[in-house]
C-alpha positions as CSV (number, residue, x, y, z in Angstrom):
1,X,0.0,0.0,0.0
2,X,1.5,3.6,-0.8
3,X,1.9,5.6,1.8
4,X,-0.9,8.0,0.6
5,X,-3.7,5.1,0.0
6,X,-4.4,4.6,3.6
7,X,-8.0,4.7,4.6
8,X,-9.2,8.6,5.7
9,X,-12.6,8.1,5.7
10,X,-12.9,6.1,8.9
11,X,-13.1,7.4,12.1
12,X,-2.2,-4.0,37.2
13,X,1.7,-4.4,37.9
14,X,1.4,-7.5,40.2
15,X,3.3,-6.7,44.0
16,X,7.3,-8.3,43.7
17,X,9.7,-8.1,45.7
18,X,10.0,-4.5,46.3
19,X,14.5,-4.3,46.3
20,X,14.0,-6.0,43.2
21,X,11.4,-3.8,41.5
22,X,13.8,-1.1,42.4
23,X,16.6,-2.5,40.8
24,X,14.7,-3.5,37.6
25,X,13.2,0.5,37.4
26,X,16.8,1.3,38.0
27,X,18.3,-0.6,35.4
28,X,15.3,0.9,33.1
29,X,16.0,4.4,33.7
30,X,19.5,4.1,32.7
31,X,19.0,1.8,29.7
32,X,16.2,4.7,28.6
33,X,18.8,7.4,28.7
34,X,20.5,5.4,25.7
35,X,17.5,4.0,24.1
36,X,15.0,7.1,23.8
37,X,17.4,9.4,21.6
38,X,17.2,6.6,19.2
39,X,13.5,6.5,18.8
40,X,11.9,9.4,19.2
41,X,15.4,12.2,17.7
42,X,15.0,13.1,14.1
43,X,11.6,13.7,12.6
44,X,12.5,17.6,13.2
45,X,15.9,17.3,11.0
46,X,14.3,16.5,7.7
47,X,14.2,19.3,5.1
48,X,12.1,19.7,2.5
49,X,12.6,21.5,-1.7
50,X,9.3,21.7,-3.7
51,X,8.2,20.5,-7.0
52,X,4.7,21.8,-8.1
53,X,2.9,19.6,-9.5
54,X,-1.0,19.2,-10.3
55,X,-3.5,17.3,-8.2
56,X,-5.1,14.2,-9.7
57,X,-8.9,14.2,-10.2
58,X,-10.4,12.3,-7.3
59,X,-13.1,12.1,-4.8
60,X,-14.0,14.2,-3.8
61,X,-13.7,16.7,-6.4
62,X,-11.9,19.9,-5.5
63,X,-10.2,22.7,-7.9
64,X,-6.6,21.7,-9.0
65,X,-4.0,23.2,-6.9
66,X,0.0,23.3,-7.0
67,X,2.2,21.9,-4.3
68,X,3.7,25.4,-3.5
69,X,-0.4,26.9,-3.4
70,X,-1.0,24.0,-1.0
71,X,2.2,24.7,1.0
72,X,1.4,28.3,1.1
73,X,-2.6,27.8,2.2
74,X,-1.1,25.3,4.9
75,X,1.0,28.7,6.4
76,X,-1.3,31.0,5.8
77,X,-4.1,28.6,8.3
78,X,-5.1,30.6,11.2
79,X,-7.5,28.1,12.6
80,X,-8.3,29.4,16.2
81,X,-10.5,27.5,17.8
82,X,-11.2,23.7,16.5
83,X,-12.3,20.3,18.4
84,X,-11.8,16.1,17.8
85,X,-10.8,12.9,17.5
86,X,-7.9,12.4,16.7
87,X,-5.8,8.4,16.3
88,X,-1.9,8.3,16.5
89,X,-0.5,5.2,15.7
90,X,3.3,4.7,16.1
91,X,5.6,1.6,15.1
92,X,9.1,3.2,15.2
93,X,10.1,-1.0,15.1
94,X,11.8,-1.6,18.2
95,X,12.6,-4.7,19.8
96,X,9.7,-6.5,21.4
97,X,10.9,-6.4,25.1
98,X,7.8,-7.7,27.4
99,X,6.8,-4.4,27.8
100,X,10.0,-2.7,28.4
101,X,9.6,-0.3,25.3
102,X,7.3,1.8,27.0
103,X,8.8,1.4,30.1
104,X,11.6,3.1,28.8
105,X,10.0,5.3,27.3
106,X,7.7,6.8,30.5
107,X,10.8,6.3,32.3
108,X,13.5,8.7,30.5
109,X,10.9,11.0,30.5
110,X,9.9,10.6,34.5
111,X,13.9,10.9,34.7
112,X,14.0,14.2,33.6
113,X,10.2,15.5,35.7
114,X,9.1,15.5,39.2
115,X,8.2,12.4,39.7
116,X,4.5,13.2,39.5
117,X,2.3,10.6,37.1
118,X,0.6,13.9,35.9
119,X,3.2,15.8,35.0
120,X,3.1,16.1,31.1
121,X,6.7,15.6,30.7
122,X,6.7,12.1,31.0
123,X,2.8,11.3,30.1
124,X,3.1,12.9,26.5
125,X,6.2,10.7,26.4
126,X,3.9,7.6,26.1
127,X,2.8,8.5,22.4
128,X,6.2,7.9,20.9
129,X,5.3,4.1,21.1
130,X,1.9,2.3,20.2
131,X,-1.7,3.4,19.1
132,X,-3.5,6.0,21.5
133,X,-6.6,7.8,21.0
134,X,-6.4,11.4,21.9
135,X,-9.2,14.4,22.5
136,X,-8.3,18.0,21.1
137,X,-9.9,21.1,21.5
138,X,-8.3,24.9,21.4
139,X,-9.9,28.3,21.5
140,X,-7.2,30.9,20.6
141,X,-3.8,31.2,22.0
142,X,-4.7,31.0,25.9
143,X,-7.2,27.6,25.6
144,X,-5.9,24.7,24.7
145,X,-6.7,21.1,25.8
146,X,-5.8,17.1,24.9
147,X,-7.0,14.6,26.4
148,X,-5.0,10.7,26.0
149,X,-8.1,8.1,26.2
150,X,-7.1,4.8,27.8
151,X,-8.6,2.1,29.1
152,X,-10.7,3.1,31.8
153,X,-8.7,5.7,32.7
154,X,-8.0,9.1,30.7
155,X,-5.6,11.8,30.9
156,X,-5.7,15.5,30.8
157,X,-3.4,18.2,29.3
158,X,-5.5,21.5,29.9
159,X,-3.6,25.3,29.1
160,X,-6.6,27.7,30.5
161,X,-4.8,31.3,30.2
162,X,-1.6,31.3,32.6
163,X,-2.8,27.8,34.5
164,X,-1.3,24.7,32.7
165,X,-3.0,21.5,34.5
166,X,-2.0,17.9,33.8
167,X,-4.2,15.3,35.5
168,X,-4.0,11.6,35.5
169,X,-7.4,9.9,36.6
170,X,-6.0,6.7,36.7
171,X,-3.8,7.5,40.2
172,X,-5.8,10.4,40.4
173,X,-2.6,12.8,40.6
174,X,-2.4,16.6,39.4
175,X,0.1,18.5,38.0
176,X,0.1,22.3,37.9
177,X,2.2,25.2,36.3
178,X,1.9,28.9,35.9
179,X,4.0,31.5,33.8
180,X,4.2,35.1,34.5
181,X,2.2,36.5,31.4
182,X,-0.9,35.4,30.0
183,X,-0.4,33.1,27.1
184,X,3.2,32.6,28.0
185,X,2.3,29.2,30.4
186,X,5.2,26.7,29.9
187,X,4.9,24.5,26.6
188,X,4.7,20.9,26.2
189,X,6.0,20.3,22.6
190,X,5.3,16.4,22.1
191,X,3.7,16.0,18.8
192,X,-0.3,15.1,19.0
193,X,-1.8,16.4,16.0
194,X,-1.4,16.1,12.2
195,X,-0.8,19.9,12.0
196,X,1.9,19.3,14.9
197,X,3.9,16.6,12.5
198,X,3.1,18.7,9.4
199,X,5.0,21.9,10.9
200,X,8.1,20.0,11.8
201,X,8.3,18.7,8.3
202,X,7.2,22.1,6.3
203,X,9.5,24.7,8.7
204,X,12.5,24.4,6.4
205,X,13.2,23.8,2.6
206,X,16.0,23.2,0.3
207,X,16.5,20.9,-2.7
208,X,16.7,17.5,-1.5
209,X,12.8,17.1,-1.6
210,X,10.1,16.6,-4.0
211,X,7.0,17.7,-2.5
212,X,3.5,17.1,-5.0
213,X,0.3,16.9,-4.7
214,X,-1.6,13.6,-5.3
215,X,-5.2,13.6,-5.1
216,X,-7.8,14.5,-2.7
217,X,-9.2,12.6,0.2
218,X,-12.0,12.7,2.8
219,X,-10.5,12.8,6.7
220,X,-12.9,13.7,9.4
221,X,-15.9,13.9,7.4
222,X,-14.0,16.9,5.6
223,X,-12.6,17.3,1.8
224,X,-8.9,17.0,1.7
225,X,-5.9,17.6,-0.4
226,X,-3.1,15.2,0.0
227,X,0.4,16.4,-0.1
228,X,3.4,14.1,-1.1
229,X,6.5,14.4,0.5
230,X,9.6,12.4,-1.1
231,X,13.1,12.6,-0.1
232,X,15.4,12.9,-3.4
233,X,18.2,11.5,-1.7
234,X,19.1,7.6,-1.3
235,X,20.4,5.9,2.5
236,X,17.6,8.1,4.2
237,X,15.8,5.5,5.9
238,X,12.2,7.7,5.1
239,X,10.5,6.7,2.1
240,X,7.4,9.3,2.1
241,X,5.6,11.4,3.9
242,X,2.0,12.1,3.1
243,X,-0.4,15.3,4.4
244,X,-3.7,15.3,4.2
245,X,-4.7,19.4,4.5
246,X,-8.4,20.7,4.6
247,X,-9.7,22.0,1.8
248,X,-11.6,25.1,3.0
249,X,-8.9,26.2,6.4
250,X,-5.5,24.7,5.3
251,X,-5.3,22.7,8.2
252,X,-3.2,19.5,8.1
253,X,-6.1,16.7,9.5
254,X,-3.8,13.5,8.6
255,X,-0.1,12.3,8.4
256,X,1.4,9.5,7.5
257,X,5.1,8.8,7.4
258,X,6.2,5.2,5.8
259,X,9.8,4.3,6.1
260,X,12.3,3.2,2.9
261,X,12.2,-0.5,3.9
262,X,8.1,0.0,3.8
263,X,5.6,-2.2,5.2
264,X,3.4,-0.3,8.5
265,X,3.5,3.4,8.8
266,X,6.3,4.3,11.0
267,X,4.1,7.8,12.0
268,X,-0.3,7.5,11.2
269,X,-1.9,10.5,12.9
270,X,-5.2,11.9,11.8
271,X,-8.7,13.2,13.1
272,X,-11.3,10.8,12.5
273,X,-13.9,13.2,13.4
274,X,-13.4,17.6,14.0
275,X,-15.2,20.4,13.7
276,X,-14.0,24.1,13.7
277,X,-17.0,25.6,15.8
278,X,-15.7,27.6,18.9
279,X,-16.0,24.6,21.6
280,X,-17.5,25.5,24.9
281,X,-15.8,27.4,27.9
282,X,-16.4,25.0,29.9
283,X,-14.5,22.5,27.8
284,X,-10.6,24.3,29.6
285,X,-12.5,24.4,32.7
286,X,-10.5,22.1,35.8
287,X,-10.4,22.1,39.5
288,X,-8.8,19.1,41.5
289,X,-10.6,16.5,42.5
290,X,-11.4,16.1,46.1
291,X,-8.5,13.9,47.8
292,X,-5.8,14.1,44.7
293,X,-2.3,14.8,45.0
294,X,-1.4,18.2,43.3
295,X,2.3,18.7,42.5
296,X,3.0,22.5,41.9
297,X,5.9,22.6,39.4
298,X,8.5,25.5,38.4
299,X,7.1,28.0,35.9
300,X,10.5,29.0,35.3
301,X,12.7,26.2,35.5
302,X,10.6,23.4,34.6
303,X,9.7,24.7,31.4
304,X,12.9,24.6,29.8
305,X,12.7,20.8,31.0
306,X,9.5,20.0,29.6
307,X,9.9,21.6,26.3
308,X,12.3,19.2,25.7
309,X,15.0,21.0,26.5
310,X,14.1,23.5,23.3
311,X,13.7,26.6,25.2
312,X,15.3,29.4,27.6
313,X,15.1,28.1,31.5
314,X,16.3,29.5,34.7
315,X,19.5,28.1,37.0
316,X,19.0,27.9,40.3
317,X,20.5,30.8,40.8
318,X,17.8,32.6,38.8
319,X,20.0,33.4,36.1
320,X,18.9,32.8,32.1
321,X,20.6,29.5,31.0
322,X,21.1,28.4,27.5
323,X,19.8,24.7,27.0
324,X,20.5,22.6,23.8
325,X,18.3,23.9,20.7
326,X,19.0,27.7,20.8
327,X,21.5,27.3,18.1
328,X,23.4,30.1,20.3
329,X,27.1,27.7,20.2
330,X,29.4,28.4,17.4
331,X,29.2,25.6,14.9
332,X,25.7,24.0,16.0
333,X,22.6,23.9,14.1
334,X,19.3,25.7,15.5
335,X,19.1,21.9,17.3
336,X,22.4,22.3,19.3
337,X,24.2,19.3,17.6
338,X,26.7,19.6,15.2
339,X,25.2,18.2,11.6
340,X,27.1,16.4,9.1
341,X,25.2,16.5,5.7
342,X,22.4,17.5,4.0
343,X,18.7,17.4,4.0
344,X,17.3,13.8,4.5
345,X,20.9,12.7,4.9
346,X,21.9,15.2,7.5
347,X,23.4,13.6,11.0
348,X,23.4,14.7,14.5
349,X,26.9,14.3,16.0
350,X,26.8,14.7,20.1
351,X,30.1,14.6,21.8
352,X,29.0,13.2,25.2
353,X,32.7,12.9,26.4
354,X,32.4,9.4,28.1
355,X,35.0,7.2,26.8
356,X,34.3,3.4,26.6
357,X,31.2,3.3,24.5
358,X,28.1,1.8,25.9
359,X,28.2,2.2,29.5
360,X,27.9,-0.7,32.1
361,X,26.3,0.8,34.9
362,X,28.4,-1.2,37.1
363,X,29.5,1.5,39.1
364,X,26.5,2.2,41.1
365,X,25.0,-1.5,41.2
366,X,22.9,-2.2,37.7
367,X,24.7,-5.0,36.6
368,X,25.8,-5.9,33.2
369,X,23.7,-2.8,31.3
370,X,26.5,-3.0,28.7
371,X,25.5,-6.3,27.8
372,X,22.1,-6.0,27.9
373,X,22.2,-2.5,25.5
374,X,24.8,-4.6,23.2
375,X,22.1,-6.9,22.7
376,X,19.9,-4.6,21.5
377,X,22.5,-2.6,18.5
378,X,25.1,-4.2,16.1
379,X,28.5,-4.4,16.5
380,X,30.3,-2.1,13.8
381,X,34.5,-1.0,13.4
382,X,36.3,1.6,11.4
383,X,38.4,4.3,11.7
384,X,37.2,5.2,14.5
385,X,37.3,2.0,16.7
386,X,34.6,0.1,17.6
387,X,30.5,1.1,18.4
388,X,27.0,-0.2,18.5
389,X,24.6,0.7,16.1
390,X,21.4,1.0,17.6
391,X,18.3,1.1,15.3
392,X,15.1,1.6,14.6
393,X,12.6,1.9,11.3
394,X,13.0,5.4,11.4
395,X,15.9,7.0,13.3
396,X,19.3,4.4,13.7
397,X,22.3,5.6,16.2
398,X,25.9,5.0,16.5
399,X,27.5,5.3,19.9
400,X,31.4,4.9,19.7
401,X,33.8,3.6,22.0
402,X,35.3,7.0,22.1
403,X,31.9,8.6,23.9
404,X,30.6,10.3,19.8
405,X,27.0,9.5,18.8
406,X,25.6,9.6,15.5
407,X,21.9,9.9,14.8
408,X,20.3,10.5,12.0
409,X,17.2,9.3,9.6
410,X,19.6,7.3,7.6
411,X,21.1,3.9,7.1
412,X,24.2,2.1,9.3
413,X,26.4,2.4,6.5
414,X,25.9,6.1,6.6
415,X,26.5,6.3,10.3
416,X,29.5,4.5,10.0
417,X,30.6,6.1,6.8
418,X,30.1,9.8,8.9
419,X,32.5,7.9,11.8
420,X,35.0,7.8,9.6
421,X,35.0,10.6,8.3
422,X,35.0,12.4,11.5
């Protein structure tokens, strides 16, 4: 099936031995520190040139339209206030490991929060693996809410002017932020939406693309254009990228990534039902429930931490502290990493300064972590020495014995060929 022929029409741990559950969290935590980067880095880093090209005749039947009219309509969308389903299914093709996969996940995220089940920075985390169901609504700048269905439980991401509330019914814990100015309340930047996906893709261009436009389609009970992204370059390890955008508002309601090797979608996020009527006030409403725990977090600090590290933060000392992704260090890309390449083929190089390569995490008691990481990459040499390529459908990593990583959307041989040359 080509990645733009999908269908758009449709809409209790058990108690342990509690030393030992510590340990095993442990060992998770630190094997997540290693793992995550690899699944969840690189979507951002893809750049995009533009072909025009004519839409098909389809159904439903819109007027034709050029990939750079399409691409313009898309920026020019000032949707304010919209509400939905929407479904976000994610195989990013790692190991099958009991259960450990989102473990990891929760848990390098948890690492980095206050511990709180609530707190966004972790529960947001969760939709990098797996197939969630999610509620949206926003009204403006100031009103924004998503809700992540689950099974008998549900959990709440609610912005209401300078209150940013995250609750999780399930343990019935709340997590609460402020900021200073009104519309300013700290941002949680975890893609959710199609439009979310759409704008990491569409921010940057250059000539390494082809971006067309190939029919129409019907997502959300609303007419559609679909745009076709295609990388131009070979050993990127994405093979398209399709974007189904609204018609009448220019608002991206589906995306689909497929990956070179094909098969599953790596990224399938769309609305299967929205409407852009101003939802109801009530809708951002929230007070905590009587007898939950509410964790008050740092407007300040914390939101450097739960932007993903992306954004300005304060010290402890108050001071304004540069965090990786202002682009502000000589010879780093707007991401903070130095990039080798181009477009599709470009590769994150991060100098984490531990020599030895995969750690062992002997040192404070988690046992043979080397051995259990090596398990999960390949064993690669060059001029460099000796790593571990750790992969994925999407995103592949090579840590190096010398403390370098390389990540990018691209193939081992790339990685290793970027080793050498550095």
């Amino acid at each position: 099936m080509a990645p733009y022929e999908s269908d758009d029409s449709t809409g209790a741990a058990q108690a342990g031995d509690e030393p030992r559950d510590e340990l095993r969290a442990e060992r998770r935590r630190k094997a997540a520190r290693y793992v995550v980067p690899v699944a969840v880095v690189g979507v951002a880093a893809a750049t995009i040139g533009l072909v025009p090209a004519l839409a098909n005749s389809g159904d439903p039947d819109l007027p034709k339209i050029t990939a750079q009219e399409l691409i313009d309509k898309i920026a020019k969308s000032d949707v304010q206030q919209l509400s939905g389903t929407v479904k976000i299914s994610t195989d990013l093709g790692l190991p099958d490991l009991g259960g450990l996969e989102s473990s990891l996940m929760s848990g390098a995220a948890q690492g980095s929060g206050d511990g709180s089940s609530a707190d966004p920075t972790s529960k947001l985390t969760e939709l990098a693996s797996g197939t969630h169901t999610l509620r949206v609504a926003a009204d403006g700048p100031e009103k924004q809410k998503v809700s992540v269905l689950e099974s008998g439980a549900e959990y709440s991401l609610i912005h209401n002017g300078t209150d940013v509330w995250g609750y999780d019914s399930k343990s019935n814990e709340v997590y609460h932020s402020t900021a200073a100015d009104s519309g300013k309340a700290e941002r949680h930047e975890t893609p959710a939406t199609p439009k979310d996906f759409a704008d990491e893709v569409l921010k940057s261009v250059d000539d390494t693309t082809s971006v067309t436009v190939d029919g129409t389609a019907q997502v959300g009970g609303r007419d559609a254009y679909r745009l076709v992204v295609k990388p131009k370059q070979s050993g990127t390890t994405v093979g398209a990228i399709s974007i189904a955008v609204d018609a009448k508002t220019g608002t991206p309601l589906k995306f689909t990534l497929t990956p070179s090797s094909g098969g599953a979608a790596v990224v399938d996020a769309g609305y299967t039902q929205v409407s852009f009527a101003k939802p109801a006030a009530s809708t951002f409403d929230f007070t905590p429930p009587k007898g939950a725990k509410v964790t008050e977090g740092d407007h300040a600090g914390k939101a450097g931490k739960a932007a993903g590290g992306t954004r300005y933060g304060t010290d402890q000392g108050g001071k304004t502290s540069k965090t990786p992704g202002d682009g502000s260090a000589k010879g780093l890309d707007k991401s903070g990493f130095h990039v080798l390449g181009k477009g599709w083929n470009s590769i994150a190089v991060l100098d984490t300064g531990s020599k030895g390569g995969v750690p062992t995490g002997s040192a404070s008691g988690g046992g043979n972590l080397s051995g259990f990481l090596g398990s999960l990459g390949d064993p690669v040499s060059g001029k460099f020495g000796k790593g571990t390529v750790f992969s994925t459908r999407l995103i592949n990593a090579l840590m190096t014995d010398d403390g370098k990583v390389y990540v990018g959307a691209v193939d081992k041989a790339a990685l290793v060929k970027a080793a050498n040359a550095g």
